[in-house]
N, CA, C and O atoms as CSV, one atom per row, in Angstrom:
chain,resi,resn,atom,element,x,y,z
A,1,UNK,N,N,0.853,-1.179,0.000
A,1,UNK,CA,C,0.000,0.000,0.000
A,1,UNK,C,C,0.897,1.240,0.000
A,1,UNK,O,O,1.766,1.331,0.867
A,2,UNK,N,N,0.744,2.181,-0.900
A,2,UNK,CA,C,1.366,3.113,-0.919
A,2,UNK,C,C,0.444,4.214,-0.308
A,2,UNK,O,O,-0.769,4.049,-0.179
A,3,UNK,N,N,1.136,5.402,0.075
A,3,UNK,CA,C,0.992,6.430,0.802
A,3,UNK,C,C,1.205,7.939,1.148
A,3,UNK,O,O,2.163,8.389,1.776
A,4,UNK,N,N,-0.301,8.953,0.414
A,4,UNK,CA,C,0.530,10.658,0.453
A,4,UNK,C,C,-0.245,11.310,1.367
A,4,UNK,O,O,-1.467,11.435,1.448
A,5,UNK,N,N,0.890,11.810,2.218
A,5,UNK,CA,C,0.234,12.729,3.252
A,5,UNK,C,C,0.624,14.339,2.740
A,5,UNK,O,O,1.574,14.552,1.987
A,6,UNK,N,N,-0.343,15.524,3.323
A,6,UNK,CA,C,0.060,16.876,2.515
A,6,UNK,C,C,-0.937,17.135,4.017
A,6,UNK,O,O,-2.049,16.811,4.433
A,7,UNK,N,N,0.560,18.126,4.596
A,7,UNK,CA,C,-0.166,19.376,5.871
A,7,UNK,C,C,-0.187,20.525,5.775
A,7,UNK,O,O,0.904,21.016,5.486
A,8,UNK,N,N,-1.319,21.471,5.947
A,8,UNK,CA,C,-1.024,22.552,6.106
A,8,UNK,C,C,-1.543,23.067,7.190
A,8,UNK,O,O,-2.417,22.405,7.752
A,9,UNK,N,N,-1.102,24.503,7.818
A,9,UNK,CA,C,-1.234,25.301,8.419
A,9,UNK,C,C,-2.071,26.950,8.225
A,9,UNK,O,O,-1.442,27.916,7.794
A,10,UNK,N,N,-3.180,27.017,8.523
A,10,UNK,CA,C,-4.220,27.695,8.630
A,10,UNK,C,C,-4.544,28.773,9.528
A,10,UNK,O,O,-5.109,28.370,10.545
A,11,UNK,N,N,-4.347,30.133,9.467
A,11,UNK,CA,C,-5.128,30.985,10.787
A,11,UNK,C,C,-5.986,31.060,10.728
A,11,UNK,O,O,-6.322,32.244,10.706
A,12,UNK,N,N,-7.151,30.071,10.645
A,12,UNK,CA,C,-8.487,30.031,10.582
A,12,UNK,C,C,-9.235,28.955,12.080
A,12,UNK,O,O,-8.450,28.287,12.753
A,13,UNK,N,N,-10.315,28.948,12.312
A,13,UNK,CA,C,-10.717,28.170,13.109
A,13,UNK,C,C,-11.069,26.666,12.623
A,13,UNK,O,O,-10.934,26.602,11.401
A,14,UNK,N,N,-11.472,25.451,13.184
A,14,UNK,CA,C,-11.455,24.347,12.502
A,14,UNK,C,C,-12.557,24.507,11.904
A,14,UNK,O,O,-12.563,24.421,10.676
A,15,UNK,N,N,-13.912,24.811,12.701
A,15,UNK,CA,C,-15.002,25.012,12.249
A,15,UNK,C,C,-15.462,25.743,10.621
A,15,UNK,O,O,-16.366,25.346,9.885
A,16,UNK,N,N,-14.377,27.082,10.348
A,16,UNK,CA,C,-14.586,27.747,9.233
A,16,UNK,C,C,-13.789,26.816,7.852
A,16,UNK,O,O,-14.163,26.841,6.680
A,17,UNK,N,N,-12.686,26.081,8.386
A,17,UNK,CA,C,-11.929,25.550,7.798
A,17,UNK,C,C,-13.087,24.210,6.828
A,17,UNK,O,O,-13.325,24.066,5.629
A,18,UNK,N,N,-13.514,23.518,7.974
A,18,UNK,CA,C,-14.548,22.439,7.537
A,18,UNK,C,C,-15.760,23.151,6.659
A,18,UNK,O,O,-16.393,22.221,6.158
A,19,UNK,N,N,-16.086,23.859,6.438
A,19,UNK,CA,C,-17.540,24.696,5.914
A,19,UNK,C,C,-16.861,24.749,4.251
A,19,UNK,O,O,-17.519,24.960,3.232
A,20,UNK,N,N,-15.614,24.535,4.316
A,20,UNK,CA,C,-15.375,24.592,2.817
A,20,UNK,C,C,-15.579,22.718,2.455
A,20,UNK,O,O,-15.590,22.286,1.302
A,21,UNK,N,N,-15.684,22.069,3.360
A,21,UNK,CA,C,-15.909,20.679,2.553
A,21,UNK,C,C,-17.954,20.648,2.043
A,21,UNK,O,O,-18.564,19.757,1.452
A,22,UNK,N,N,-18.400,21.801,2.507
A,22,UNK,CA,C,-19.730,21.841,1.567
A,22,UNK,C,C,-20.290,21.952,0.902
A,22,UNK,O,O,-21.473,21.642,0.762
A,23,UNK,N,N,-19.088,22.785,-0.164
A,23,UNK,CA,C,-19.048,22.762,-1.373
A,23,UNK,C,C,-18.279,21.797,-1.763
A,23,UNK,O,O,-17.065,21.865,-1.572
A,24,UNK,N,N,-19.076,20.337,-2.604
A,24,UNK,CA,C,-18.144,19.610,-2.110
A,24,UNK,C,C,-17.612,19.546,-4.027
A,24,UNK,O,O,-16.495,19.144,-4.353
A,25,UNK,N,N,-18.491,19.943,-4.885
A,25,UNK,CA,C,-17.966,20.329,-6.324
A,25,UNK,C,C,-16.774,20.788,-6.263
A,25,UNK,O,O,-15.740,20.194,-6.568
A,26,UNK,N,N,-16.919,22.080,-5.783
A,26,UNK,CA,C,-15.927,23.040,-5.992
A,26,UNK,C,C,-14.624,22.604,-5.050
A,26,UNK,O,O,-13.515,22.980,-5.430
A,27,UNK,N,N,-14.718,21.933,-4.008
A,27,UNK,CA,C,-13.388,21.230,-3.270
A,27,UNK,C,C,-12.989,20.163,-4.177
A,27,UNK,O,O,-11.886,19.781,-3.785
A,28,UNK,N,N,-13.325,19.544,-5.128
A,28,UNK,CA,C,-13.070,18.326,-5.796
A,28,UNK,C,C,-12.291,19.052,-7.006
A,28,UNK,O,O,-11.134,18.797,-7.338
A,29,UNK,N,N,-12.986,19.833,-7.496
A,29,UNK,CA,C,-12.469,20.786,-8.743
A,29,UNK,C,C,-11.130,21.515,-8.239
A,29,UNK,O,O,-10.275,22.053,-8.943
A,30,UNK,N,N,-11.156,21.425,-7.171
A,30,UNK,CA,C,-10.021,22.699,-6.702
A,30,UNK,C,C,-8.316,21.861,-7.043
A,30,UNK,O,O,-7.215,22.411,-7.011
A,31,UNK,N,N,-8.589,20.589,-7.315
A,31,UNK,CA,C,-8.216,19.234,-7.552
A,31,UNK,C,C,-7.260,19.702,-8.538
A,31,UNK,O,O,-6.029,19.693,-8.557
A,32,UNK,N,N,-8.212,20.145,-9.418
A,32,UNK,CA,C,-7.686,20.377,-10.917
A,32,UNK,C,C,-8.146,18.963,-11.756
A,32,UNK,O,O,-7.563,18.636,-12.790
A,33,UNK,N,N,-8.857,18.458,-11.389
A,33,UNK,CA,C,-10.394,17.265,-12.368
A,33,UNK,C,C,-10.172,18.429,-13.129
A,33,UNK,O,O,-9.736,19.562,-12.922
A,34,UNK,N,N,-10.710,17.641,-14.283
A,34,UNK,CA,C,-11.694,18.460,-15.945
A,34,UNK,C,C,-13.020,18.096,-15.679
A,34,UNK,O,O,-13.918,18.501,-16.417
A,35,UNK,N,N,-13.294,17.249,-14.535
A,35,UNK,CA,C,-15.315,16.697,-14.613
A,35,UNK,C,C,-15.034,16.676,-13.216
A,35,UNK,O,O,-13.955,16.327,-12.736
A,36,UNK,N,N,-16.273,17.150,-12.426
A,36,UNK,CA,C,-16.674,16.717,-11.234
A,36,UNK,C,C,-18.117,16.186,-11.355
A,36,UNK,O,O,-18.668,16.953,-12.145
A,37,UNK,N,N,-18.783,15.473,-11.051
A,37,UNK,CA,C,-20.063,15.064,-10.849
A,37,UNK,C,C,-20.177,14.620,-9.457
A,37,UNK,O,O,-19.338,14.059,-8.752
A,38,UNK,N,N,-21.432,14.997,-9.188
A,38,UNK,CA,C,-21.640,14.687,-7.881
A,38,UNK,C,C,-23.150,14.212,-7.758
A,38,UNK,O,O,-24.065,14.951,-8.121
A,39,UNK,N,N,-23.368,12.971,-7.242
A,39,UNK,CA,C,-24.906,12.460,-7.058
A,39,UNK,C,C,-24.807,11.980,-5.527
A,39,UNK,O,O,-23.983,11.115,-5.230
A,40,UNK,N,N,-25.612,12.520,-4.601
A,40,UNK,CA,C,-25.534,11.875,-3.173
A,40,UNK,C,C,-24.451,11.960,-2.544
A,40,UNK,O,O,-23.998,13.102,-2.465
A,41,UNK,N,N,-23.722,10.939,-1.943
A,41,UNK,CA,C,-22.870,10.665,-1.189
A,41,UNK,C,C,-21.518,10.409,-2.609
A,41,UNK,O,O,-20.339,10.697,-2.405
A,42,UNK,N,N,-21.988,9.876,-3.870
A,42,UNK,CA,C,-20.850,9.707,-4.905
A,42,UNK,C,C,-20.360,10.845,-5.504
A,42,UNK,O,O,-20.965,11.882,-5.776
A,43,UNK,N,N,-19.116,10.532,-5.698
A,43,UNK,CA,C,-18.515,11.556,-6.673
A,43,UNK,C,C,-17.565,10.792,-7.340
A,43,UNK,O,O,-16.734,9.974,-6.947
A,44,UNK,N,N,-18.001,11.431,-8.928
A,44,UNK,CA,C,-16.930,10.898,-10.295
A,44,UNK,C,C,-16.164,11.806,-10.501
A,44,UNK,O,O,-16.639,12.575,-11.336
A,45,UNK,N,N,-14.881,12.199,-10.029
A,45,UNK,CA,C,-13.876,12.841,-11.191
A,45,UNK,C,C,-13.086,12.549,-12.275
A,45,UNK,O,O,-12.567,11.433,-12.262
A,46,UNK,N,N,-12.876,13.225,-13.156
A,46,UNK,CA,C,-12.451,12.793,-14.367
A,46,UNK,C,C,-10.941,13.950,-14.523
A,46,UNK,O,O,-10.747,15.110,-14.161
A,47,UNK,N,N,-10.018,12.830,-15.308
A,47,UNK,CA,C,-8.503,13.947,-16.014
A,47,UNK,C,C,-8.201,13.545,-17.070
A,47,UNK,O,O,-8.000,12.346,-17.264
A,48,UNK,N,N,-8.084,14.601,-18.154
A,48,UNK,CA,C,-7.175,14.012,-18.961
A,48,UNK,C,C,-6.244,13.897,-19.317
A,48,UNK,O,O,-6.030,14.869,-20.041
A,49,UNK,N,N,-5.375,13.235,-19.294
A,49,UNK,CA,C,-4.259,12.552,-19.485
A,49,UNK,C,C,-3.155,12.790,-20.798
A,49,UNK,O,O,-2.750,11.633,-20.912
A,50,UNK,N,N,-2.775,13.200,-21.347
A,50,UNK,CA,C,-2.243,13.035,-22.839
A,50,UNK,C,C,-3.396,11.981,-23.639
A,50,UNK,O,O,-4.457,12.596,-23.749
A,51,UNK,N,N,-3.470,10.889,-24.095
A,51,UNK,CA,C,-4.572,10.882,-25.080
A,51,UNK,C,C,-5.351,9.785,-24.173
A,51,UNK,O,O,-6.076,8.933,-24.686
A,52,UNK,N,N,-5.164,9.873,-22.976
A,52,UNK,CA,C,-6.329,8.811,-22.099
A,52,UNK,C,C,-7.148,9.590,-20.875
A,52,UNK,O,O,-6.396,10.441,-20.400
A,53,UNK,N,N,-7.885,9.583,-20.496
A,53,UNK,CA,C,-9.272,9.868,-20.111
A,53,UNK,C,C,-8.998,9.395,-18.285
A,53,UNK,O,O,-9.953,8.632,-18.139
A,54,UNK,N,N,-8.359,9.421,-17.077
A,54,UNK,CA,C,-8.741,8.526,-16.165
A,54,UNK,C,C,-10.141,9.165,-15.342
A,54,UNK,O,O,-10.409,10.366,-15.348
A,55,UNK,N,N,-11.050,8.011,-14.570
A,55,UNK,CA,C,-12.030,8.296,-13.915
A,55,UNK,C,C,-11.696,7.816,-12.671
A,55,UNK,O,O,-10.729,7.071,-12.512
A,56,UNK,N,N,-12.421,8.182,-11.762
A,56,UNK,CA,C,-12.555,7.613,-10.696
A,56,UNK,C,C,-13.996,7.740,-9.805
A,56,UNK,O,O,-14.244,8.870,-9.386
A,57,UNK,N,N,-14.714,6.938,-9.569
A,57,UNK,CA,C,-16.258,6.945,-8.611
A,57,UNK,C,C,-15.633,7.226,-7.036
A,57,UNK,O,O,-15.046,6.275,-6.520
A,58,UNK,N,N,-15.692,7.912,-6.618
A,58,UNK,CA,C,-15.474,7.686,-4.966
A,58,UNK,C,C,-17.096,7.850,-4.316
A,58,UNK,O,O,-18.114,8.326,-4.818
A,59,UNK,N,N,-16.868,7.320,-3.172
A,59,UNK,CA,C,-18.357,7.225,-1.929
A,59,UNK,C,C,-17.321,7.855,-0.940
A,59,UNK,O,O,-16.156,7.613,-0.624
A,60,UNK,N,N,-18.289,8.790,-0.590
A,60,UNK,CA,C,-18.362,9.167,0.956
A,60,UNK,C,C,-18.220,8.305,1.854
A,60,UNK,O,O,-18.754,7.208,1.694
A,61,UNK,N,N,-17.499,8.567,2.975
A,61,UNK,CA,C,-18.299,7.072,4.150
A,61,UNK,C,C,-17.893,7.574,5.053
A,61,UNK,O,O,-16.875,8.252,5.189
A,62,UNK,N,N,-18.841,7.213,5.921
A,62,UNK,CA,C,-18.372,7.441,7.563
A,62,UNK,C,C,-17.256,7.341,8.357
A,62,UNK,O,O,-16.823,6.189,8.313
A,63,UNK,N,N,-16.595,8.076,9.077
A,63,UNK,CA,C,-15.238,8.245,9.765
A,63,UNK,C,C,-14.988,9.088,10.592
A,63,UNK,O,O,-15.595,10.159,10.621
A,64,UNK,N,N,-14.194,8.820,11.293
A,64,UNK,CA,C,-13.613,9.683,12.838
A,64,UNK,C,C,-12.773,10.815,12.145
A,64,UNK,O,O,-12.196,11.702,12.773
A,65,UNK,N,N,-12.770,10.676,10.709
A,65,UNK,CA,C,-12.056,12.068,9.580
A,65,UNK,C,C,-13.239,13.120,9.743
A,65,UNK,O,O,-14.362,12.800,10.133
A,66,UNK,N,N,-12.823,14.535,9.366
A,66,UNK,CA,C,-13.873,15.326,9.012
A,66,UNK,C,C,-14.385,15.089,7.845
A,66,UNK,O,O,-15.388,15.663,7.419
A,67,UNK,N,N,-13.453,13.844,6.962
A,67,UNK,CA,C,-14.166,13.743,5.118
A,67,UNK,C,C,-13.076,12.725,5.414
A,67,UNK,O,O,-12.047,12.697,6.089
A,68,UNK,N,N,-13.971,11.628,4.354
A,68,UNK,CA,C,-13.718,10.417,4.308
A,68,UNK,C,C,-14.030,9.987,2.967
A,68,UNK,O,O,-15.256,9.970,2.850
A,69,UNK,N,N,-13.279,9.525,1.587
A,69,UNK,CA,C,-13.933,8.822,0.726
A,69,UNK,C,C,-13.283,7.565,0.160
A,69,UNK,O,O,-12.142,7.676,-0.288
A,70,UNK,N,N,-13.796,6.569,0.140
A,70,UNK,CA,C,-12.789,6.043,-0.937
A,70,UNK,C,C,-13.574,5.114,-2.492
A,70,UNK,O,O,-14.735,4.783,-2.731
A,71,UNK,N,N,-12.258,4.949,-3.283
A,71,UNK,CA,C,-12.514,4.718,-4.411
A,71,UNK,C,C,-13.427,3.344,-4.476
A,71,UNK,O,O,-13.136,2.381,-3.767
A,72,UNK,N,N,-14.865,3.318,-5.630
A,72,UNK,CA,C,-15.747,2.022,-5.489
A,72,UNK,C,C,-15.586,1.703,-7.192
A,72,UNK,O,O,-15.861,0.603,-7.671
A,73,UNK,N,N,-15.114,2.815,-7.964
A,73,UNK,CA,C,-14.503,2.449,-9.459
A,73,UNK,C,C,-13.475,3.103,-9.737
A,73,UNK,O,O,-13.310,4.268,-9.374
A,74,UNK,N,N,-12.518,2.329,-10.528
A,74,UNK,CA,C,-11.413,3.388,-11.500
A,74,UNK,C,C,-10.433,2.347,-11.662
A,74,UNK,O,O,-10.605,1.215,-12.114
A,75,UNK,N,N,-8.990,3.086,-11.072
A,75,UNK,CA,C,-7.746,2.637,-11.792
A,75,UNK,C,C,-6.730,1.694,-10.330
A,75,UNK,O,O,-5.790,0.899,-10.329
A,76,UNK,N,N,-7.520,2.304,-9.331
A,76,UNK,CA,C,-6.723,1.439,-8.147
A,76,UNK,C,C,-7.610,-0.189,-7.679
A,76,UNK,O,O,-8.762,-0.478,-8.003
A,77,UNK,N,N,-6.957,-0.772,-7.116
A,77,UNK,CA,C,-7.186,-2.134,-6.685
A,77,UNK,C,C,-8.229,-1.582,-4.987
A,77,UNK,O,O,-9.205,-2.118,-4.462
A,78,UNK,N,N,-7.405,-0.285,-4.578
A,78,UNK,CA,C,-8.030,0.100,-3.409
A,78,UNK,C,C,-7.511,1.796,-3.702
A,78,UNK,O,O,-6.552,2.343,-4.247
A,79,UNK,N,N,-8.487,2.127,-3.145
A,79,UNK,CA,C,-8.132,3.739,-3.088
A,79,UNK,C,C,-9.020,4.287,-2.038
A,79,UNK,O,O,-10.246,4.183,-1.995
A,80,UNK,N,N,-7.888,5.152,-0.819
A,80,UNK,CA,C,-9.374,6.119,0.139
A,80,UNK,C,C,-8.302,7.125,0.304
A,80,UNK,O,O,-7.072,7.156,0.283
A,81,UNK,N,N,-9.326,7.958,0.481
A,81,UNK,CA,C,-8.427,9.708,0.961
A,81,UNK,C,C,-9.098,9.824,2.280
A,81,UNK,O,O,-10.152,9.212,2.449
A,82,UNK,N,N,-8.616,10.518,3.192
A,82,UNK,CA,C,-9.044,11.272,4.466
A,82,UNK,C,C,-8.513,12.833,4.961
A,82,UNK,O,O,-7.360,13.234,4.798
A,83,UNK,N,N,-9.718,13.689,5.660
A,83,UNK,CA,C,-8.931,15.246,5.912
A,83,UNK,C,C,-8.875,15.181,7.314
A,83,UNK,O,O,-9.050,14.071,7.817
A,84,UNK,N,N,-8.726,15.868,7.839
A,84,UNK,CA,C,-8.588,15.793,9.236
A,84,UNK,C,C,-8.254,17.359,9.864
A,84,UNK,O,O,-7.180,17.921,9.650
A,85,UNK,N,N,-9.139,17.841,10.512
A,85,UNK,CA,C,-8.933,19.546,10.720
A,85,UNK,C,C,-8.688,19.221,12.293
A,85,UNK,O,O,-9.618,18.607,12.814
A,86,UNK,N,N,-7.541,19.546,13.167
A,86,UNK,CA,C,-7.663,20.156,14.159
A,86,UNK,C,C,-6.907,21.415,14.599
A,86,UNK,O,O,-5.885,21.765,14.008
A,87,UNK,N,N,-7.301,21.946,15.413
A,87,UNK,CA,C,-6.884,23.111,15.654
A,87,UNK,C,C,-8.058,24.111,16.840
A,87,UNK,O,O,-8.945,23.719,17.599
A,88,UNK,N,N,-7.523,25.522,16.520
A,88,UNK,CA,C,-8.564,26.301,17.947
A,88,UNK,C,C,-8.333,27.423,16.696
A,88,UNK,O,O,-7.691,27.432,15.645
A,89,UNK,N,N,-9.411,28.558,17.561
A,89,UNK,CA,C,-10.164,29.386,17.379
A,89,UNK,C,C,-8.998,30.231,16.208
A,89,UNK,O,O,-9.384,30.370,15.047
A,90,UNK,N,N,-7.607,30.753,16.610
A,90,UNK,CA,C,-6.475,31.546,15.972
A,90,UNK,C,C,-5.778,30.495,15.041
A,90,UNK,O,O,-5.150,30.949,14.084
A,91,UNK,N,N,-5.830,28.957,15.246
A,91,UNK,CA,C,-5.385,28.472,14.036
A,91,UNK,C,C,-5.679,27.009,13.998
A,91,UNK,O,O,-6.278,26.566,14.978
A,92,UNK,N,N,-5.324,26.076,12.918
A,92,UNK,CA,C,-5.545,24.910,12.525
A,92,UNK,C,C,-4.738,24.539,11.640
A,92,UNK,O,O,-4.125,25.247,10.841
A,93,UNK,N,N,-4.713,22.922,11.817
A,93,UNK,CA,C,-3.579,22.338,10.787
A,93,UNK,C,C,-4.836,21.293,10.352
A,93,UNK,O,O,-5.648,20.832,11.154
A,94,UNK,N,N,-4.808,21.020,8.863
A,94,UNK,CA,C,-5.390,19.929,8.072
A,94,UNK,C,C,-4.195,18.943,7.618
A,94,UNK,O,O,-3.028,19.260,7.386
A,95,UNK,N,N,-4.919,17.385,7.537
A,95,UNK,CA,C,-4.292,16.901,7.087
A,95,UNK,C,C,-4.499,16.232,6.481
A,95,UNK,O,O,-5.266,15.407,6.977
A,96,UNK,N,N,-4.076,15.922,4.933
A,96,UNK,CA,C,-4.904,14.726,4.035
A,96,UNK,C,C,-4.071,13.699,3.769
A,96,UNK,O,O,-2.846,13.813,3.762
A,97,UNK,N,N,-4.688,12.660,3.541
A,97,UNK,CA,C,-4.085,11.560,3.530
A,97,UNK,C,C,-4.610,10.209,2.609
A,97,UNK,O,O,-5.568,9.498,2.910
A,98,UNK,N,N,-3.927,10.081,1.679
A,98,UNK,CA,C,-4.490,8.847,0.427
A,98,UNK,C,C,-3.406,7.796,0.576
A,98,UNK,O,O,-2.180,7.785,0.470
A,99,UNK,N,N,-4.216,7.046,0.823
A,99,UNK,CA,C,-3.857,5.541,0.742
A,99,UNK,C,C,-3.961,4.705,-0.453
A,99,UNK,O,O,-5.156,4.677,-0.747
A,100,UNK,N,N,-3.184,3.910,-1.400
A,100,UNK,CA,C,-3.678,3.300,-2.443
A,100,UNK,C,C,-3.027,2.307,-3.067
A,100,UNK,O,O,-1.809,2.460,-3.154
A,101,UNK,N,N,-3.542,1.224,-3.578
A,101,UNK,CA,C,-3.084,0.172,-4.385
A,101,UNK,C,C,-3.037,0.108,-6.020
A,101,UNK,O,O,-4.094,0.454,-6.548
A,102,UNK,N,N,-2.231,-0.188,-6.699
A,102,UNK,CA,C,-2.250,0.054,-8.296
A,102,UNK,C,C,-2.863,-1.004,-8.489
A,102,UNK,O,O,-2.546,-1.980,-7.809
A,103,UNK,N,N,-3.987,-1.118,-9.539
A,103,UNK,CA,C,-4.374,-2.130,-10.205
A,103,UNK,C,C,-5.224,-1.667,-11.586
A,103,UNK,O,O,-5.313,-0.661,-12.290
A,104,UNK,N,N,-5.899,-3.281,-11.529
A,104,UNK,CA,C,-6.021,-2.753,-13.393
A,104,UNK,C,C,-4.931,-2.406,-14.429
A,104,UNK,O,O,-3.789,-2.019,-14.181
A,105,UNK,N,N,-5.604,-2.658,-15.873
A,105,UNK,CA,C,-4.651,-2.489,-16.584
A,105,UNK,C,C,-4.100,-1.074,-17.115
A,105,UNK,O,O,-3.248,-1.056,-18.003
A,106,UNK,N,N,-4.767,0.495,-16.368
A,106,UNK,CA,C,-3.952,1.403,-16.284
A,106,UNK,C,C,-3.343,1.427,-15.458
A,106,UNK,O,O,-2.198,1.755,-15.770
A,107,UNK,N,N,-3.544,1.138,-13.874
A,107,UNK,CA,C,-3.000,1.139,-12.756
A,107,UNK,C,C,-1.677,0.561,-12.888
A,107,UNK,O,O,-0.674,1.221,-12.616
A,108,UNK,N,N,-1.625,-0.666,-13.301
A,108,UNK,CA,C,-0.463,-1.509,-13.397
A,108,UNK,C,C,0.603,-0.939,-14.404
A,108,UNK,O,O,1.713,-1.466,-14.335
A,109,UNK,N,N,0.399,0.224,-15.480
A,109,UNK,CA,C,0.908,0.480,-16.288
A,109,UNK,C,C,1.847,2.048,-15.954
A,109,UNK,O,O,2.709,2.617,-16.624
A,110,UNK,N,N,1.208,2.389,-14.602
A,110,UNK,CA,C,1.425,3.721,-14.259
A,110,UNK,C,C,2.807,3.010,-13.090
A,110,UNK,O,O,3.092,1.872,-12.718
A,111,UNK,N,N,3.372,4.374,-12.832
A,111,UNK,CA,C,4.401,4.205,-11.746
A,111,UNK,C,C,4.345,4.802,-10.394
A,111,UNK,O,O,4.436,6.030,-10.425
A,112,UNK,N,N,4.187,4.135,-8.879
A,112,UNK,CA,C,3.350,4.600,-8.168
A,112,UNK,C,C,3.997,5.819,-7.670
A,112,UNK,O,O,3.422,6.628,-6.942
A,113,UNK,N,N,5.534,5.961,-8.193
A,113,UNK,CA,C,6.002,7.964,-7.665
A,113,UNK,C,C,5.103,8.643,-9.088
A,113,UNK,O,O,5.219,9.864,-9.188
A,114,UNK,N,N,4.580,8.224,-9.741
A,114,UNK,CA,C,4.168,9.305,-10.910
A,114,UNK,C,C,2.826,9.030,-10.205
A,114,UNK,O,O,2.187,9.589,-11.096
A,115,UNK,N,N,2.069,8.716,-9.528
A,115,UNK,CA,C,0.988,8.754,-8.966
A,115,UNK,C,C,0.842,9.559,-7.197
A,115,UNK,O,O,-0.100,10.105,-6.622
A,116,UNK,N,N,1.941,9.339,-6.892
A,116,UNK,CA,C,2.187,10.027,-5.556
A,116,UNK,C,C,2.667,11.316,-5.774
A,116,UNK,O,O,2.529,12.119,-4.851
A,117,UNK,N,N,3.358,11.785,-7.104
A,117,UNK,CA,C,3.295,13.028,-7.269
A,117,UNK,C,C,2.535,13.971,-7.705
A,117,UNK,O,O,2.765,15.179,-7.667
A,118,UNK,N,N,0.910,13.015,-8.452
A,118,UNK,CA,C,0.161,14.042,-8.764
A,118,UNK,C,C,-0.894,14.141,-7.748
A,118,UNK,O,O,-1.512,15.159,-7.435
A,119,UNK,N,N,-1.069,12.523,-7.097
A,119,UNK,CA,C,-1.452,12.831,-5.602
A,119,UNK,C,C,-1.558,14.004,-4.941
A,119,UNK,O,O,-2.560,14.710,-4.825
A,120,UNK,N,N,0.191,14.277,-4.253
A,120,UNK,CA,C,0.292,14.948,-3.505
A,120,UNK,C,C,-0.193,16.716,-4.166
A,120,UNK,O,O,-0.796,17.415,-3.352
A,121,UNK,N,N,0.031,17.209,-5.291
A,121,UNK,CA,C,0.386,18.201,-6.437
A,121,UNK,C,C,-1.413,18.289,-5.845
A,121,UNK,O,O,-1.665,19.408,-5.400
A,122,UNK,N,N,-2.685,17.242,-5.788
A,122,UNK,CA,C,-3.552,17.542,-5.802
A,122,UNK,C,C,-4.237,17.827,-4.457
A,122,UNK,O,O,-5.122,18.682,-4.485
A,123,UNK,N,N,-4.003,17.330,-3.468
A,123,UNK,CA,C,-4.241,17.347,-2.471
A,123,UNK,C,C,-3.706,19.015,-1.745
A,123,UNK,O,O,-4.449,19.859,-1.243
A,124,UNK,N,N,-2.011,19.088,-1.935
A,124,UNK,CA,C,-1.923,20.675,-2.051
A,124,UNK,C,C,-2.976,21.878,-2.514
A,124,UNK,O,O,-3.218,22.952,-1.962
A,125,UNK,N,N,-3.439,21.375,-3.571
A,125,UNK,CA,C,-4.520,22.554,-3.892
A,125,UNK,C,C,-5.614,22.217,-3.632
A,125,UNK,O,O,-6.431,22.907,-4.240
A,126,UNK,N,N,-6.188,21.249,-2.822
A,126,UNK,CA,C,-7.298,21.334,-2.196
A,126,UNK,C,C,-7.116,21.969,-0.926
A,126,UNK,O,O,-7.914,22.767,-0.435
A,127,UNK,N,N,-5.954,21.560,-0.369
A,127,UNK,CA,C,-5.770,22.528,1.259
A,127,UNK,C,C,-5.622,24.158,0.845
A,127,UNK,O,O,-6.129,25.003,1.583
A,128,UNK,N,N,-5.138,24.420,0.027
A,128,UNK,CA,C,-5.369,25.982,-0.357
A,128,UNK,C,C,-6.443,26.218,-0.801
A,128,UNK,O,O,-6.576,27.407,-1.091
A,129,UNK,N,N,-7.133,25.717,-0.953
A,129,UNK,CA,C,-8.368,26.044,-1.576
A,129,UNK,C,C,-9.995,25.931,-0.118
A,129,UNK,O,O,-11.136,26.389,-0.183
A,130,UNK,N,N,-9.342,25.185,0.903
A,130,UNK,CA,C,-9.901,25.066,1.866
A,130,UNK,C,C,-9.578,26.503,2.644
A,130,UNK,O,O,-10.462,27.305,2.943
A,131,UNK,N,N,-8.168,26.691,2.921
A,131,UNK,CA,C,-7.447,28.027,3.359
A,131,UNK,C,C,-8.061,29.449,2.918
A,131,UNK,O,O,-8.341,30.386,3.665
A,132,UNK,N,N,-8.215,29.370,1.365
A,132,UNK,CA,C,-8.644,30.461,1.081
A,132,UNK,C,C,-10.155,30.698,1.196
A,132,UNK,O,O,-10.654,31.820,1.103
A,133,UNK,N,N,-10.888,29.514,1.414
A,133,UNK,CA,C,-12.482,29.837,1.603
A,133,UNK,C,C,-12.405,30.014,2.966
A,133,UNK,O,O,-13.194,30.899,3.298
A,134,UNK,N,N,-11.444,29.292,4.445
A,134,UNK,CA,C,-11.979,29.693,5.455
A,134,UNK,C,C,-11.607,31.314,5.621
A,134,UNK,O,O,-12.419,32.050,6.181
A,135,UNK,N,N,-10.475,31.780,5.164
A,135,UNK,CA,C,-9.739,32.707,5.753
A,135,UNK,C,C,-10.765,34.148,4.490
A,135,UNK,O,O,-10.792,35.362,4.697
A,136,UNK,N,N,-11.310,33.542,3.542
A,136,UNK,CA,C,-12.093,34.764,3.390
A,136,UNK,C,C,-13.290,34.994,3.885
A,136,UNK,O,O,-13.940,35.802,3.221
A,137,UNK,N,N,-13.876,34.513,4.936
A,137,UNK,CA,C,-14.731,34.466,5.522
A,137,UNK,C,C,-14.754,35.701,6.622
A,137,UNK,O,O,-15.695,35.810,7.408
């Protein structure tokens, strides 16, 4: 099982920090996806690739995380992400964290540092993108 963690540091409260996972489009997009869809608890993002297309279905699910999803279609054998806000009133640290297995016949074809680097590359701009919705508040 491979593994990307990405922390940041926030002068925001945890509470304002979390209010950006309610937009939960626009936190997925902040990704840098070309497709977000969102039905219920699922979400499909989509990238494209040089001349291939990858998807991925994630579910929501319950967790001691403030956001919890992991992958139920795509390119991994297993895939889950988790955020995690703690902190007080003058500041907060988030922390995300994807866990994942290569499989399938893109999975198997990819290299898991060329996957942990766009990982991490994505997860970075979701914590700024969390940062800048709590802190313009």
């Amino acid at each position: 099982m491979q593994e990307v963690t990405v922390t940041r540091d926030v002068s925001a409260d945890p509470e304002s920090i979390r209010a950006g996972f309610d937009d939960m489009g626009a936190f997925m997009a902040a990704a840098g996806f070309d497709e977000v869809t969102i039905t219920g608890d699922s979400v499909t993002v989509a990238r494209n690739i040089g001349l291939a297309e990858l998807e991925l279905t994630l579910e929501i699910v319950e967790s001691d995380a403030d956001l919890a999803y992991e992958q139920v279609e795509g390119m991994f054998d297993e895939m889950w992400t988790t955020y995690r806000v703690e902190g007080e009133r003058k500041g907060s640290t988030i922390t995300a964290t994807t866990q994942f297995e290569l499989g399938g016949m893109i999975g198997s074809a990819l290299d898991a540092t060329f996957i942990k680097r766009q990982r991490t590359n994505e997860l970075e701009d979701q914590l700024a993108y969390l940062d800048r919705a709590a802190t313009a508040e």
